[in-house]
ROVO-95428 format. One record per residue (C-alpha): y, z, x; residue in three letters; chain. Coordinates in pm, whole numbers. Layout:
<nulos>
NULO       Y       Z       X  residu  chaine
NULO       Y       Z       X     ala       A
...
</nulos>
This chain:
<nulos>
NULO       Y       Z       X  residu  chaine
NULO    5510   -6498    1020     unk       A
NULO    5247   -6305     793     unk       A
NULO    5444   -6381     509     unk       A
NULO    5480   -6759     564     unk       A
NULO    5076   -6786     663     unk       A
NULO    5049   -6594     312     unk       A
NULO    5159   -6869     129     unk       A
NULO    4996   -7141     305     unk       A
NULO    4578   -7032     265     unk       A
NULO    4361   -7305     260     unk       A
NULO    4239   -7320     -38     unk       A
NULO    3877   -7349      43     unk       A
NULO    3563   -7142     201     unk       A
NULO    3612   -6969     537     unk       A
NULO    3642   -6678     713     unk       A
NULO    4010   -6511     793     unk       A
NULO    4081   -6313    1108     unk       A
NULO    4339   -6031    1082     unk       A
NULO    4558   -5972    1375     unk       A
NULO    4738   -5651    1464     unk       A
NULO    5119   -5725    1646     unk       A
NULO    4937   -5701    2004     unk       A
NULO    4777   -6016    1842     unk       A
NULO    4429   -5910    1890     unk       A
NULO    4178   -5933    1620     unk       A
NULO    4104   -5637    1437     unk       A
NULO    3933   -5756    1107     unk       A
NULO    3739   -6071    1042     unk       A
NULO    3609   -6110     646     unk       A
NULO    3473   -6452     462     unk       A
NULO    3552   -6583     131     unk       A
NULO    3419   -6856    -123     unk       A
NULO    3790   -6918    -192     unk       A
NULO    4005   -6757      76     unk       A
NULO    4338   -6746    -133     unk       A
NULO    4191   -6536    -395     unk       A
NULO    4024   -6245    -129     unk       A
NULO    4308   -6281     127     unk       A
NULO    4563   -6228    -136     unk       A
NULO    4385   -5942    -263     unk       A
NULO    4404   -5680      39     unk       A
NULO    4797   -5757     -47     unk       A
NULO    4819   -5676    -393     unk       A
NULO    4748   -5377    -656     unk       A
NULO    4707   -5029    -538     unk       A
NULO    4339   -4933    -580     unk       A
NULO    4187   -4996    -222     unk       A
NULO    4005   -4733     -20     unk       A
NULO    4163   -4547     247     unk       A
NULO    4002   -4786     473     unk       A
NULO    4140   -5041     344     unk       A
NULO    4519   -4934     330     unk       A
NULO    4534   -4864     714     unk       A
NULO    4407   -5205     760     unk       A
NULO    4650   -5345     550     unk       A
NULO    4962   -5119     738     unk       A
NULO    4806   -5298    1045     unk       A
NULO    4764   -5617     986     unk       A
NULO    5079   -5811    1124     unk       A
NULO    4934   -6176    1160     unk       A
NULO    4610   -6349    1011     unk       A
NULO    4436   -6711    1148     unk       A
NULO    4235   -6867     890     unk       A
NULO    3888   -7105    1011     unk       A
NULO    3771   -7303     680     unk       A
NULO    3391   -7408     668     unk       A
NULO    3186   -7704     483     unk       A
NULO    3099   -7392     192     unk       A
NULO    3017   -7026     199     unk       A
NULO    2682   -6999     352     unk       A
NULO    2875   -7132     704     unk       A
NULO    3130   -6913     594     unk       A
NULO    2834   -6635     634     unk       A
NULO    2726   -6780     944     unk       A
NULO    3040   -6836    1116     unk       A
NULO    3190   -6462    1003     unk       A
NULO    2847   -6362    1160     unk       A
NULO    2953   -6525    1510     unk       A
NULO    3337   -6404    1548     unk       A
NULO    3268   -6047    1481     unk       A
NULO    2959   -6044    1750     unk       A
NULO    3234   -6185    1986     unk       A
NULO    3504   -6008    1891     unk       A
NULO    3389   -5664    1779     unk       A
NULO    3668   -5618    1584     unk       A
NULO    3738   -5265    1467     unk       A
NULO    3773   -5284    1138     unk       A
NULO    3427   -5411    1099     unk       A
NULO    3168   -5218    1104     unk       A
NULO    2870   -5456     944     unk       A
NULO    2695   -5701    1210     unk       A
NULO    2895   -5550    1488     unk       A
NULO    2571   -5388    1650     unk       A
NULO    2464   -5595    1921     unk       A
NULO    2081   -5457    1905     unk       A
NULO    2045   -5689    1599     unk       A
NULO    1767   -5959    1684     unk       A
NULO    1967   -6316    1838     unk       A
NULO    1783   -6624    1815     unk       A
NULO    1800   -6900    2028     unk       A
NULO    1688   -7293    2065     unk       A
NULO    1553   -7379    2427     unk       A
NULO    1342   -7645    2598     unk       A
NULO    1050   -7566    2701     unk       A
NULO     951   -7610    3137     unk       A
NULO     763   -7944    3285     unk       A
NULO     792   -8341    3317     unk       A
NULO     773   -8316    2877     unk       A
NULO     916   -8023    2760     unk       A
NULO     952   -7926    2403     unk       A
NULO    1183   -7802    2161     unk       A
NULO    1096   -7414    2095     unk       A
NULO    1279   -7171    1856     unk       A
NULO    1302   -6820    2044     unk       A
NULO    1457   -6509    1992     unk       A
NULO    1539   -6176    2222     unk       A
NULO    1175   -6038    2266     unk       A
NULO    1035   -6337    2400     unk       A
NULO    1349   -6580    2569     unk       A
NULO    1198   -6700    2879     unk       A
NULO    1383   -6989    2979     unk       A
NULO    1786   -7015    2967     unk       A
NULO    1927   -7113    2584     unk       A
NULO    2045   -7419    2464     unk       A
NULO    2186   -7285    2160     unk       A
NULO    2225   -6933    2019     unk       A
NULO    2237   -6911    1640     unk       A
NULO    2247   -6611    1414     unk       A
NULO    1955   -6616    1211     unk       A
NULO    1610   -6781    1193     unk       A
NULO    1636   -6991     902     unk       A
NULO    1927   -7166    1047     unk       A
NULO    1766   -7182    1426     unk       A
NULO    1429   -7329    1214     unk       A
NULO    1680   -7576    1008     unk       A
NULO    1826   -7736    1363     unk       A
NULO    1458   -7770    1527     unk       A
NULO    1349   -7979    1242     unk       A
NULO    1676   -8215    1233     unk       A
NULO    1677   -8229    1587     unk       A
NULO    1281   -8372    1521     unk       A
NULO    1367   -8556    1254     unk       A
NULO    1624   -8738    1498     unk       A
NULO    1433   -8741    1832     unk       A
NULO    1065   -8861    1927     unk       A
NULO    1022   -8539    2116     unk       A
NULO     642   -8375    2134     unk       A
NULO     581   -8043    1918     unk       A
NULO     219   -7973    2102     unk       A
NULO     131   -7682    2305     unk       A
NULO     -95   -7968    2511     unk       A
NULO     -76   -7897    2944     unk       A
NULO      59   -8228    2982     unk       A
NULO      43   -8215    3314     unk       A
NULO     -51   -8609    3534     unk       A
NULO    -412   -8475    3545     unk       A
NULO    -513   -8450    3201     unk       A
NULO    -314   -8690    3047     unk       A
NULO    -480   -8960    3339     unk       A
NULO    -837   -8805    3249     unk       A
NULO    -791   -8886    2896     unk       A
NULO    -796   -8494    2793     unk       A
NULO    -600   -8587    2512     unk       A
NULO    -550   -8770    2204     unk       A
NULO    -253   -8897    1970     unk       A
NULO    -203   -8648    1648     unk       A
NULO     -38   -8719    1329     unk       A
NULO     331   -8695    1457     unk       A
NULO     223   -9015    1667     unk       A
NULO     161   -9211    1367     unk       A
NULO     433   -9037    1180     unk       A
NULO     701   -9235    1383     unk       A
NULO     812   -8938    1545     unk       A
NULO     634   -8852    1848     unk       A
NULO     615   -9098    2143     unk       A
NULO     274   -8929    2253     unk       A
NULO     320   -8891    2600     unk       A
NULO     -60   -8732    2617     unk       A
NULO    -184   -9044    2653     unk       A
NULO      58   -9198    2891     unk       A
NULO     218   -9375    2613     unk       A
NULO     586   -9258    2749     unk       A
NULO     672   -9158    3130     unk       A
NULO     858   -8878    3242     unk       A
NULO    1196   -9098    3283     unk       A
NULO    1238   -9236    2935     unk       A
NULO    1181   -8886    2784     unk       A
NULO    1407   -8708    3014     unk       A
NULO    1668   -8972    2871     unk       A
NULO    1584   -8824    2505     unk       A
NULO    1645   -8455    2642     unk       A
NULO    1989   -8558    2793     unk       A
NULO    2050   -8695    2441     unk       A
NULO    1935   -8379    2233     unk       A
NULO    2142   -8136    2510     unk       A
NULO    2441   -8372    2438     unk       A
NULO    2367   -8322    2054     unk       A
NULO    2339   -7933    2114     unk       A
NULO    2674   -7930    2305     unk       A
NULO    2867   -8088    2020     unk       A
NULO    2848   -8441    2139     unk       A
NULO    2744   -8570    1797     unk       A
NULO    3010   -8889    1791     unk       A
NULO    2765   -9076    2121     unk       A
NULO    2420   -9077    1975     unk       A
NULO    2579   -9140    1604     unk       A
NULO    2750   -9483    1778     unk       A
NULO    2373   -9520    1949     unk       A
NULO    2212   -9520    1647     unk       A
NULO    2469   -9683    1447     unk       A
NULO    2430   -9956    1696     unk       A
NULO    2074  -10003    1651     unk       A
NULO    2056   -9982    1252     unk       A
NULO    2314  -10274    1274     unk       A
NULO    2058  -10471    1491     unk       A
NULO    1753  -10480    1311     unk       A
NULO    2015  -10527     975     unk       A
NULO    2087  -10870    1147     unk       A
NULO    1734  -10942    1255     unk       A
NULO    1644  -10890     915     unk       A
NULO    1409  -10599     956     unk       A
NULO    1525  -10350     717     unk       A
NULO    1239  -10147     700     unk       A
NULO    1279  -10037    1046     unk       A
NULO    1667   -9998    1012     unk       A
NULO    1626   -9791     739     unk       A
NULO    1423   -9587     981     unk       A
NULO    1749   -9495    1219     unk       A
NULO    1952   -9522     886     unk       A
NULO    1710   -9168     797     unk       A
NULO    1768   -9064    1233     unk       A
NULO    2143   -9111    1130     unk       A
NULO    2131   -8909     834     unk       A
NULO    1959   -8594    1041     unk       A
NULO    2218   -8641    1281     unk       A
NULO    2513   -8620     997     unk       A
NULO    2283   -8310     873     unk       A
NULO    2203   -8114    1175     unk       A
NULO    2643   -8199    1257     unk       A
NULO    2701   -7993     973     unk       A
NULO    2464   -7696    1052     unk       A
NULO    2583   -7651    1396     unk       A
NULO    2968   -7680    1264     unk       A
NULO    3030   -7266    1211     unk       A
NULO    2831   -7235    1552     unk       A
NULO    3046   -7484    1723     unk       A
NULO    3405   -7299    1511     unk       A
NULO    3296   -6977    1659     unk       A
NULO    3307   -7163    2036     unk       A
NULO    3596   -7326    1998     unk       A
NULO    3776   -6998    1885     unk       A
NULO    3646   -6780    2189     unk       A
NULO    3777   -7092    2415     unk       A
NULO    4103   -7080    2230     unk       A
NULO    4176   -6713    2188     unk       A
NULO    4113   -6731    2609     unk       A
NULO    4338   -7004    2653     unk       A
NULO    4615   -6822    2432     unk       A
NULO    4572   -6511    2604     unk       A
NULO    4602   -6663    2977     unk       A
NULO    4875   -6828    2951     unk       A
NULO    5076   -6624    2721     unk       A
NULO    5101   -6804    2376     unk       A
NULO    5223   -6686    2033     unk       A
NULO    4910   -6838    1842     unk       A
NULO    4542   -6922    1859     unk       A
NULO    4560   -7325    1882     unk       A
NULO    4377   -7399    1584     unk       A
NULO    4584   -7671    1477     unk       A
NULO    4705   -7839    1767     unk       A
NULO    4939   -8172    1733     unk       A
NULO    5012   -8414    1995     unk       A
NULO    5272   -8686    1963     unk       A
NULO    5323   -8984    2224     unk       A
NULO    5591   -9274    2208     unk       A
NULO    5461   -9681    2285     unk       A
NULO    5718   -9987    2249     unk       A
NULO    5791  -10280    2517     unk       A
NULO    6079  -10271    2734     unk       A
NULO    6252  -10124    2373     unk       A
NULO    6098  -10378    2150     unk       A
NULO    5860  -10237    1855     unk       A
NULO    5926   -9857    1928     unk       A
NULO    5687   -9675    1739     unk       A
NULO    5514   -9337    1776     unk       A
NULO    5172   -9103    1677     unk       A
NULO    5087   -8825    1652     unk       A
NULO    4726   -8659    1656     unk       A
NULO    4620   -8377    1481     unk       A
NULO    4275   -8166    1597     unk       A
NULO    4156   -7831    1339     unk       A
NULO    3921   -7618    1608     unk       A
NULO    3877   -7877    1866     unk       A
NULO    3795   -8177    1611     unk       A
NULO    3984   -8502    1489     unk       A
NULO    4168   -8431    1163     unk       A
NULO    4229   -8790    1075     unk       A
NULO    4377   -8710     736     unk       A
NULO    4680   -8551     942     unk       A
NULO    4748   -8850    1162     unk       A
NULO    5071   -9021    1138     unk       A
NULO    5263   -9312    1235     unk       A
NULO    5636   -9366    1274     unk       A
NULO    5812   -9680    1373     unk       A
NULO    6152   -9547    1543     unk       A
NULO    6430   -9622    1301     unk       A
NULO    6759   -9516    1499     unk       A
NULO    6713   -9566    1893     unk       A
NULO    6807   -9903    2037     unk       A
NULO    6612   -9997    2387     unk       A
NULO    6411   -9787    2565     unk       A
NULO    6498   -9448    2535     unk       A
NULO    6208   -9192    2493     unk       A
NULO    6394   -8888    2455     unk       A
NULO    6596   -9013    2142     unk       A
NULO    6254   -9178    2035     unk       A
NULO    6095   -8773    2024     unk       A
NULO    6411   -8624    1978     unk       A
NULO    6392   -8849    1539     unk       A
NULO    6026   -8809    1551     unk       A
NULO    5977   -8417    1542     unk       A
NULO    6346   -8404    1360     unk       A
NULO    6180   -8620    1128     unk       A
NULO    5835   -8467    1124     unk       A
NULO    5921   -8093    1105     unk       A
NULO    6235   -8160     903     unk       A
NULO    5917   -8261     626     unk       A
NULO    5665   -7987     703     unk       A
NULO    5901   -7717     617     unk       A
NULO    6093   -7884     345     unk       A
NULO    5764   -7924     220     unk       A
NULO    5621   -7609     302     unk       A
NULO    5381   -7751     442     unk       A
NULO    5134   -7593     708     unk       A
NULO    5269   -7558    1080     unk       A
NULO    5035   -7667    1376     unk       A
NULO    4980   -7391    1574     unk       A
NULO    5055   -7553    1912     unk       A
NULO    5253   -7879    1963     unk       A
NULO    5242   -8086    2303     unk       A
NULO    5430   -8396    2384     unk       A
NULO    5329   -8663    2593     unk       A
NULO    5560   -8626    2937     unk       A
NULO    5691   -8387    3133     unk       A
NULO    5975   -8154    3168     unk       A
NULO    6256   -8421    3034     unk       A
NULO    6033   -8491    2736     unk       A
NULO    5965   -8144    2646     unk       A
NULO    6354   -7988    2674     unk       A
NULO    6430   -8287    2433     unk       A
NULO    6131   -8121    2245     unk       A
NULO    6244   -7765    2287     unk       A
NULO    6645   -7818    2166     unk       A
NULO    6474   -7984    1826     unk       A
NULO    6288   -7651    1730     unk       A
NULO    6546   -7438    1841     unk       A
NULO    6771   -7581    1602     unk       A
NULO    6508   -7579    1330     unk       A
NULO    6416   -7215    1401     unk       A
NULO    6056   -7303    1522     unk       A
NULO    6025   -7195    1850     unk       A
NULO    5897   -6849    1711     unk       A
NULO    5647   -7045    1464     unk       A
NULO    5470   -7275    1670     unk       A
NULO    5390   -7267    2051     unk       A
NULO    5560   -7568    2215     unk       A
NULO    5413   -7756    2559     unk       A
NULO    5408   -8115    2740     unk       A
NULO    5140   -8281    2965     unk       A
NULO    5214   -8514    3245     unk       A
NULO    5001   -8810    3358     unk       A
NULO    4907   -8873    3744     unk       A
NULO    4953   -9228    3905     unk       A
NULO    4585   -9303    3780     unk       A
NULO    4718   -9196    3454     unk       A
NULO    4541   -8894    3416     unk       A
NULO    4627   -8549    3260     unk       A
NULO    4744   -8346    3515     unk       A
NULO    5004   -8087    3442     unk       A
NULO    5058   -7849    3195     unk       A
NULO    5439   -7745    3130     unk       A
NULO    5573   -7405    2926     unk       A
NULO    5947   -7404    2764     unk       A
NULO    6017   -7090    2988     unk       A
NULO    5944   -7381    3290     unk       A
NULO    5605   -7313    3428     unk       A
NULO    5394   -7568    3520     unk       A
NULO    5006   -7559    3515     unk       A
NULO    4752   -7798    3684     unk       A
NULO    4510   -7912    3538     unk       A
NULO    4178   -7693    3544     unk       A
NULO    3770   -7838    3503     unk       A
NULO    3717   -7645    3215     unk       A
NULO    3613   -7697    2853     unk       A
NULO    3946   -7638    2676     unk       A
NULO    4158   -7806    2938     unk       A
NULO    3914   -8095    2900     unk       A
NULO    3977   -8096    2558     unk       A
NULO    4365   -8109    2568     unk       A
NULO    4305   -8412    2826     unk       A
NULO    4089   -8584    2558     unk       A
NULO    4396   -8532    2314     unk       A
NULO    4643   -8687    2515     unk       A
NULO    4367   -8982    2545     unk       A
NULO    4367   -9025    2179     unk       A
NULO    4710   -8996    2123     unk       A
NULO    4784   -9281    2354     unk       A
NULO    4542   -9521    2209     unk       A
NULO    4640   -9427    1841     unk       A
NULO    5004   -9487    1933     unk       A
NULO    4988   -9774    2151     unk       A
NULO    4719   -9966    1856     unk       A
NULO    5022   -9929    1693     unk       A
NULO    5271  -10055    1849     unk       A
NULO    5055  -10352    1939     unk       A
NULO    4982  -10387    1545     unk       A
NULO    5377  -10397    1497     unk       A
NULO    5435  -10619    1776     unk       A
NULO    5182  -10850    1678     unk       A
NULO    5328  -10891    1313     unk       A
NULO    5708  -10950    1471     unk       A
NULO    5554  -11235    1702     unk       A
NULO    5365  -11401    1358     unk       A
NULO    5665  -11389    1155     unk       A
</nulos>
């Protein structure tokens, strides 16, 4: 296993997470080029005593690859504060200052930067350094008309007139709700949107904003749509500052996941595939991939079923993953970490017989989902035959949004395919 993830490093900036055979996490290290460092702890003979017992412990390494090395910093900053692994001894001590973006209390809060001596409210965000926490609160201004004043805006001043607009006002980027300019309703609507934004949610307000740049394009007023063309820009911005933060969620949600329900790997790389044809006719298939709980759209893939005649979705998965797998390894390519088919137990024994006789089933962690009658993800099913309903959490959330995607990439398909055989 070690010796197969050797020769597969990404080759770009990241952090890598060393494993002992218990599979916990004993060592986690950054790099500006992860081949060249990981490779290193393998090779010569002049390490440090330290060193070569990490090395003789090592039995299994993960690797998380970032936008460059700074979020390599940032992220390597986050996993060893969650996972004290130890092997590492730098930022492991939790007395280290944490820093933290909140909202401030009342009808208009603000956006305030905080940090363990004076947290007074409950965190939005907790980042691992100032200059980063300082870099979000000005994109997340630079995208959202929210107030930066220390002004009581409470109903009695701002109806006495107490106050007046300030530069940010005229600036575009305050709505100046000291002088009633704004109520209460409107600008809780922006807070939803910048606690949606701080949650990950960056794919709704981009589509918001998207959708409003396209409007004033048509009404001709360009100088205002290149206004939300600049909020869209912040957004793309303050998306990739929050990207190690969000990596270093994902991976606690995943390494629980793995560890309750008794998998070989953290699902970093997670691939889905799902069948669509009509009564037989146009059988295609898709397959999703998502890297730490994101779309990787560069790995998706379509098949159009070459050997199965009528409807038969067990032979249709049964070519697919011989088909799919058959590549990767020929290839050498890189193995998803966890694999789920669309269906239940029938699906997934078709499933399980295909990477048994490709030798996979100690490579990659193998699982189904099964739909309700309102279509709905609702159970979870293991090769050894347990089945798991459905829980309201984050990563089980996820996996339903997976099998949502899957479907509609599959089925766009198939009705792309069907369309063409109807036309010629």
């Amino acid at each position: 296993m070690l010796t197969e993830k050797l020769k597969n490093i990404p080759k770009s900036s990241g952090c890598y997470l060393f494993k002992d055979k218990k599979g916990q996490i004993i060592y986690v290290g950054k790099a500006k080029h992860l081949p060249n460092r990981v490779k290193s702890y393998f090779s010569g003979n002049k390490h440090s005593d330290k060193t070569k017992l990490l090395v003789e412990n090592v039995a299994d390494v993960d690797f998380l690859t970032t936008l460059d090395e700074n979020s390599a910093l940032v992220l390597e900053n986050d996993l060893i504060k969650t996972h004290k692994p130890k092997f590492n001894i730098k930022l492991k001590d939790d007395r280290s200052k944490k820093w933290y973006i909140t909202l401030s209390d009342g009808n208009f809060p603000r956006l305030e930067v905080k940090n363990d001596t004076n947290l007074d409210s409950t965190p939005l965000l907790e980042v691992p350094s100032s200059n980063l926490a300082y870099e979000i609160y000005d994109s997340i201004h630079d995208i959202f008309n929210l107030r930066s004043c220390s002004y009581e805006l409470s109903p009695e001043n701002v109806e006495n007139g107490k106050f007046s607009v300030c530069l940010e006002y005229h600036m575009g980027r305050c709505d100046a709700p000291c002088v009633a300019n704004t109520n209460k309703f409107v600008y809780k609507s922006v807070i939803d949107e910048v606690k949606q934004l701080l949650s990950f949610n960056f794919d709704t307000i981009r589509r918001k904003l998207t959708r409003q740049m396209n409007y004033f394009s048509t009404k001709l007023e360009f100088e205002q749509a290149n206004l939300v063309k600049f909020r869209v820009d912040s957004l793309n911005k303050c998306e990739k500052l929050l990207e190690s933060t969000r990596v270093g969620e994902y991976l606690v949600l995943a390494d629980d996941f793995k560890t309750r329900f008794g998998l070989k790997f953290t699902p970093i790389d997670i691939e889905m595939y799902d069948n669509s044809h009509t009564m037989g006719d146009c059988q295609v298939a898709g397959l999703v991939r998502y890297t730490n709980g994101k779309k990787n759209k560069s790995e998706y893939r379509k098949f159009n079923i070459k050997t199965v005649v009528g409807p038969d979705d067990y032979a249709s998965f049964d070519e697919v993953l011989r088909r799919r797998f058959t590549r990767l390894l020929k290839e050498r390519k890189t193995l998803p970490n966890l694999v789920i088919i669309d269906g239940g137990k029938g699906q997934l024994s078709v499933a399980k017989r295909v990477f048994e006789e490709l030798s996979l089933l100690d490579r990659v962690d193998l699982v189904s989902i099964s739909k309700n009658s309102s279509h709905k993800s609702e159970n979870l099913h293991f090769v050894d035959g347990d089945v798991v309903k459905f829980e309201r959490n984050k990563f089980f959330n996820l996996l339903a949004s997976i099998q949502d995607e899957v479907h509609r990439f599959a089925i766009t398909f198939h009705r792309q395919k069907r369309s063409k055989s109807l036309i010629g």
